[in-house]
N, C-alpha and C positions, 0 to 999 in steps of 0.2 A: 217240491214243497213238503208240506208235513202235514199230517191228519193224524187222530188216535186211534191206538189199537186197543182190543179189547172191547168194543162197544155191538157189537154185530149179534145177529142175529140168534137167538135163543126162546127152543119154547115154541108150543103152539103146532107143531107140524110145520111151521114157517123157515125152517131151516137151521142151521148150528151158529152158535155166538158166542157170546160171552156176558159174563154179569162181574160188575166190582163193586161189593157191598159191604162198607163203613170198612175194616183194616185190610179189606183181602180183593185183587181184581181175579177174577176166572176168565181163563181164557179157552172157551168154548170151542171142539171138535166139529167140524159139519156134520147134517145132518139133525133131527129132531133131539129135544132132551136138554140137558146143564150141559153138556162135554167136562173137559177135565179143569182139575183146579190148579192154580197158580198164586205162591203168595206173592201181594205187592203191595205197596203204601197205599193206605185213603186215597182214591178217588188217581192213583196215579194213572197217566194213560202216557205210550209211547210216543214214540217220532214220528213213526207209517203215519200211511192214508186207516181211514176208522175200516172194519170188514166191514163184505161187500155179502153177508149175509139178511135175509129178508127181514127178521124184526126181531133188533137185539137190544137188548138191556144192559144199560149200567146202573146198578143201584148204589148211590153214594148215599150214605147218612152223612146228611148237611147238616151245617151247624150255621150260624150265622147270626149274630145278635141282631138286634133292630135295628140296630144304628144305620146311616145311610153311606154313602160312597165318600170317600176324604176330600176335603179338602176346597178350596174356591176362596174367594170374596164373595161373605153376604148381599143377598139382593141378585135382582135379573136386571139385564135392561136390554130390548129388543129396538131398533128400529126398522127404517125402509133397506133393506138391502144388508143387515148387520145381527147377531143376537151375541151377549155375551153371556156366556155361561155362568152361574152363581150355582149357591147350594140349592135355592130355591126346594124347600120344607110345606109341601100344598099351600105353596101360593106365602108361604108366611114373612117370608124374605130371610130367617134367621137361619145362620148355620145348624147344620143337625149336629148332637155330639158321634165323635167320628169313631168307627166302627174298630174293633181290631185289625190290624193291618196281617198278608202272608205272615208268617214265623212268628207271630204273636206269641206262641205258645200256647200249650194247649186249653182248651176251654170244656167247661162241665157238660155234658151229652146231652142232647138235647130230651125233653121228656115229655114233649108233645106228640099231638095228631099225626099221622105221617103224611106230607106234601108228596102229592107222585105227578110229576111233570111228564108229558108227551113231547118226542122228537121225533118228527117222519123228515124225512128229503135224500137227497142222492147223494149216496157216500160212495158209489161204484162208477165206474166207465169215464170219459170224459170229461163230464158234468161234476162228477163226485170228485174228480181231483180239484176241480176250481171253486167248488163246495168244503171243501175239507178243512179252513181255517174256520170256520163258522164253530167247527163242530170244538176244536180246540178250544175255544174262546168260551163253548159252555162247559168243557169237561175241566177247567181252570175256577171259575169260578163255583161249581157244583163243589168240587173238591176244597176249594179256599172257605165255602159258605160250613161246610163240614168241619172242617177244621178249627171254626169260632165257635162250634159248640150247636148247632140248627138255626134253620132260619126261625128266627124270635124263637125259637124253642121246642122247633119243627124238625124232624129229621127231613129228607130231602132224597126221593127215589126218581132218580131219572130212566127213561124205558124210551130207549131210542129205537129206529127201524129204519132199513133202507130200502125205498122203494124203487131206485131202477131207474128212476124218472116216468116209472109206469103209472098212470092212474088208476087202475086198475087196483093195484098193489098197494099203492096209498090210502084207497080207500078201505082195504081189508084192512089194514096197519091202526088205522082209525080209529074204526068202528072195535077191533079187539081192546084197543088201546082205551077207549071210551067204556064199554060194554064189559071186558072181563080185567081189566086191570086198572079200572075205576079211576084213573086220571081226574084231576080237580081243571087241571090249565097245559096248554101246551108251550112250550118254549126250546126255541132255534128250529123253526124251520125253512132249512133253505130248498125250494121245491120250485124249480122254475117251469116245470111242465106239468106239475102237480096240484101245485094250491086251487085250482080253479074246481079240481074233482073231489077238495073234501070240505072248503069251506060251507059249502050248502047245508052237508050235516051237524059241524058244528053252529054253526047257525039256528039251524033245530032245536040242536041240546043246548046253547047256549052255554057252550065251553071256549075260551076264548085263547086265541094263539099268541103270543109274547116273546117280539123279536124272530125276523124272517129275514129271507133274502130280498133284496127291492126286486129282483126280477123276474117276476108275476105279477101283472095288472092285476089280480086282483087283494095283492095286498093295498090295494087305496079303493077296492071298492068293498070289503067284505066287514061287516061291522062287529065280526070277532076279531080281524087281524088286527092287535096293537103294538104296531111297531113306533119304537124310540126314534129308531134311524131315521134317516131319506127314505120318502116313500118311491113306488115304482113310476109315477106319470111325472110330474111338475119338479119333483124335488130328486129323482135321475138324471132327470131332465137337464138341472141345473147345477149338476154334482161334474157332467160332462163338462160344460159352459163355466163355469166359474173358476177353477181354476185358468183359463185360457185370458177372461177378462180382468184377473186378479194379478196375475204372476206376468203376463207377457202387454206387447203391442202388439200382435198381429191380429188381426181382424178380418180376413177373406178368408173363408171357413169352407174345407171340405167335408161331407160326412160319408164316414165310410160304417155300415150297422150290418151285423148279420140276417141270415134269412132262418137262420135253426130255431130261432127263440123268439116268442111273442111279443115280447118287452123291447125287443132291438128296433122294429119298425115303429115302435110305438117310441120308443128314445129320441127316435131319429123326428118323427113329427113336434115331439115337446122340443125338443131342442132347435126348431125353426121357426117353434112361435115366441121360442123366448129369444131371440139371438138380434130379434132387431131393438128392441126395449135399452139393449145392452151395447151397441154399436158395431153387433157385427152382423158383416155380409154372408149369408150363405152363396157360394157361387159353383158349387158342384157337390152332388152324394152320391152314393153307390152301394148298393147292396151285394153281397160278398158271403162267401162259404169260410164258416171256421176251419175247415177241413181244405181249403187249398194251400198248397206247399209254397205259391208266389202270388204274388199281386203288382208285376212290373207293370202289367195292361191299365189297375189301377191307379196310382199312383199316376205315372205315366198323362192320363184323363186330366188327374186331379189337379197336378202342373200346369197341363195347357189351357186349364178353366182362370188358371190365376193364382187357385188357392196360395197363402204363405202359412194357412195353418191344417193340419187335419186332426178332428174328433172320431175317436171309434169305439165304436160299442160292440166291443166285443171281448174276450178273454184275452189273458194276458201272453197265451204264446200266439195268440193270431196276432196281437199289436207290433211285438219284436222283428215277427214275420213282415209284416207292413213296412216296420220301420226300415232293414234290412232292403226290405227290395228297393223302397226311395233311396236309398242311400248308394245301393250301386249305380242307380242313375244320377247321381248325383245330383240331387233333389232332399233338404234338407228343411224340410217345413216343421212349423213347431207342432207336435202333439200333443193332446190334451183327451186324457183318458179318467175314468172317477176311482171310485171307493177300492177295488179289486186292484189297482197298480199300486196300491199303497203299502206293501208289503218286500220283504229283502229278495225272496226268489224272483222278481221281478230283476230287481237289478242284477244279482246274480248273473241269471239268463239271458239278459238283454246287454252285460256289460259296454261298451260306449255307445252304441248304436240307443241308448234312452236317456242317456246321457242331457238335461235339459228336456226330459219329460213333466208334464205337469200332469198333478193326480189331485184325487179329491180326498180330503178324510173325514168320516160319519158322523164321527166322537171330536174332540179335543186329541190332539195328536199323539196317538199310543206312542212314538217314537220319545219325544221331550216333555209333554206337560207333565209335570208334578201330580195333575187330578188323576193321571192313569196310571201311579206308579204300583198301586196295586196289582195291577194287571199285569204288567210286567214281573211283579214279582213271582206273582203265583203262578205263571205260567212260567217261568224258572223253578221255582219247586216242586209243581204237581205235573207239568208236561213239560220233564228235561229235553230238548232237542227238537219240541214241537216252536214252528216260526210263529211269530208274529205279525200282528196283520190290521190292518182296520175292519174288515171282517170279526174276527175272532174279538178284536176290539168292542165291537158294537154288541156281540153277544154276551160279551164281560158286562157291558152298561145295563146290557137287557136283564141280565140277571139280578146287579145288584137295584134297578126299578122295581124287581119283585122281592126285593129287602123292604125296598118303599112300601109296597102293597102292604106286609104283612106286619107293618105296625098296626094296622085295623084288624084282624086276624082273629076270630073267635077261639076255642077252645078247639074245634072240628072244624077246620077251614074246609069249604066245597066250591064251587064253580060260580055261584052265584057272589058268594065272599071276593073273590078275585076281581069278578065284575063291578062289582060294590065301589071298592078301592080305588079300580082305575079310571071310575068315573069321578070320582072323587076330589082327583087331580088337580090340582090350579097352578098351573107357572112352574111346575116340578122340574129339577133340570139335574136331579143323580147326582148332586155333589158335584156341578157344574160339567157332566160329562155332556150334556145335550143341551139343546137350547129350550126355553120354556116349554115344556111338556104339558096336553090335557085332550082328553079325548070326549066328542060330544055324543051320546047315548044313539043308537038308531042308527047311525051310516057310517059310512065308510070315514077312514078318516088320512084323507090326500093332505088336507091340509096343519095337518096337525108339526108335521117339521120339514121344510124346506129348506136345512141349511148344513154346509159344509163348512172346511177350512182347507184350503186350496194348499197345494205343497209341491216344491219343485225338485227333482233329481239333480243335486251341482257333486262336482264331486263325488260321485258313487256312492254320496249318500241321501237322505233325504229332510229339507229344510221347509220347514212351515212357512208361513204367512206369518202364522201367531201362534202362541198356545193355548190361547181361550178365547179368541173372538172369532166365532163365526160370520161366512158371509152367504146372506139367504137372497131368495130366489125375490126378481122384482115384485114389490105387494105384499111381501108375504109379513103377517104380524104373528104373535103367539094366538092360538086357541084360545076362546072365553065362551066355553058354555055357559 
């Protein structure tokens, strides 16, 4: 897969990195200090995976007019089981006027306050490779928001850091991040072993995070995490589940969830309370190491329980692995996997053996809707050779929602500003990228989006459901604070 380079660790004593700020990226030596300089394009970032240094900076001066994300049919309309994406303008139903698109050409520099964003999660080891689309998806749109000139007229300093998946680490990362490099808001972080050890403090400071990974419970219990996306309990839940009830018949359902990650066991119970509502049987699970090289013994189990479908919650080279061993037993059950198979190295790697895989997407589908052709573009100009993904996808959406925020935007935006705005919310949906967005003051917020768009692997490539109709989890309506 692909990650960006140049974002790691700089500064602090915390190790060597890099910083890329407004025309030029550096590309930092280990060890303490800037390291050495490199010229490159605004906000460009390579192919690699991001370094795997402790807390690094990219400073992009962003540009970004107010305007909101392209494109939609005005108006929202949500029901049981359904939501359709609109422009949705706080609740107003009217399109917003549409932003500069990638290549726009160039726009006047921005001449405001400076916006400094916080990015902690694991850009190193295991975790950091299945992590690593995230980080694309915000170094595309950082770079695209620069390019239109600031957000509303904002330059735009990103300061990322990798924590290891150590909490320990994240929570230094933080508190620096918080304390000496005065961050207003945090956005893209994916931290699955992490978020539980720094939401408490922001919580404290009431600094709020913007666009994460769903897999940490406690992105749906912490009342700074505002994610766009699927949250991590109900709406993973049904990111698993929906495309399986969407795209296929089969319905006698194995689950097979990891034991490494807190969110897997936790998957694995949403996805049994939801699976009867929906018509299906669970009739065998299994809990399984991402790190075993077979799972014939499973599979195997999963067969003679009945199963004709299995769900896994798990990363995308443990599923191919799965699929691979049912296959030599010649055991061909439909899989149904969510938001992380939604991406090209998946097929790549898994070439016929996923063939008739069903996956989930966060957004409107980065591969065909017209609403994400932004994304697609600017991650062909600003990350040549970095892939594409519904990950990196939803961090694109996350981003241009804080285009949303900063049409409210004082002259010195602060942390409390940010807050302000996302409370503010009614029926927002980014330019029809998400389904009606709004988050309620004080808690967590599980229920604020429960819905995907289901997409199946035919032909080695990947085919939607739809390009704008989401299908959400049973019950679930938009938010009305």
């Amino acid at each position: 897969g692909g990650g960006a380079t140049g974002a790691a660790a700089a500064g602090a004593g915390l190790g060597g990195g890099s910083e890329s700020n407004g025309g030029s990226g550096r590309n930092g030596a280990s060890g303490s200090g800037r390291g050495s300089e490199s010229s490159a394009p605004a906000g460009a970032a390579g192919p690699g995976r991001p370094s795997s240094g402790a807390g690094g900076r990219a400073d992009a001066g962003s540009s970004g007019s107010s305007g909101s994300a392209a494109g939609g049919p005005s108006g929202t309309r949500a029901g049981a089981g359904s939501a359709a994406g609109g422009t949705g303008s706080g609740g107003t139903g009217r399109p917003a006027a549409p932003s500069p698109g990638p290549g726009a050409g160039p726009a006047p520099g921005p001449t405001g306050a400076e916006i400094r964003l916080g990015s902690v999660g694991v850009q190193s080891g295991v975790l950091g490779a299945t992590m690593a689309p995230f980080f694309l998806g915000a170094r595309a749109w950082v770079a695209d928001v620069t390019a239109r000139g600031g957000l509303a007229g904002h330059p735009v300093r990103l300061i990322m850091g990798d924590d290891g998946g150590d909490p320990a680490k994240a929570q230094t990362l933080v508190h620096r991040m918080v304390e000496q490099d005065k961050v207003q808001a945090f956005y893209t972080v994916p931290a699955p072993t992490t978020l539980q050890a720094i939401t408490p403090y922001l919580e404290q400071q009431q600094i709020p995070i913007i666009g994460l990974c769903e897999c940490n419970p406690a992105v749906d219990e912490s009342p700074m995490a505002f994610q766009p996306g699927i949250g991590s309990t109900t709406g993973l839940a049904w990111a698993h589940l929906a495309p399986l009830v969407g795209m296929t018949d089969k319905r006698k359902l194995s689950i097979f969830y990891c034991r490494e990650v807190a969110s897997c066991p936790q998957s694995a119970e949403g996805i049994k309370r939801l699976a009867g509502p929906v018509g299906v049987q669970v009739v065998h699970e299994v809990q399984m190491s991402l790190a075993q090289p077979d799972y014939t013994a499973e599979v195997l189990s999963a067969r003679n329980a009945g199963a004709d479908a299995i769900i896994v919650v798990a990363d995308n080279a443990t599923i191919v692995r799965i699929l691979r061993s049912a296959h030599r037993q010649g055991y061909h059950p439909q899989v149904s996997t969510p938001t992380a198979g939604y991406e090209p190295r998946f097929i790549h790697s898994g070439g016929d053996d996923v063939e008739g895989t069903v996956v989930a997407s966060s957004t409107v589908p980065w591969s065909t809707s017209p609403r994400m052709a932004g994304y697609r573009a600017a991650m062909e100009r600003f990350v040549p050779g970095g892939e594409l993904s519904t990950l990196g996808a939803e961090m694109w959406g996350s981003g241009k929602l804080i285009e949303v925020l900063a049409r409210r935007f004082p002259a010195n935006p602060t942390s409390a500003d940010f807050l302000d705005a996302l409370y503010a919310l009614r029926g927002e949906t980014v330019g029809g990228i998400f389904p009606p967005l709004a988050f309620v003051k004080g808690q967590g917020h599980v229920a604020t989006n429960q819905c995907v768009v289901p997409v199946k692997v035919v032909g080695g490539q990947f085919k939607p459901l739809s390009d704008d109709q989401f299908s959400c989890a049973p019950g679930w309506r938009p938010v009305t604070p």
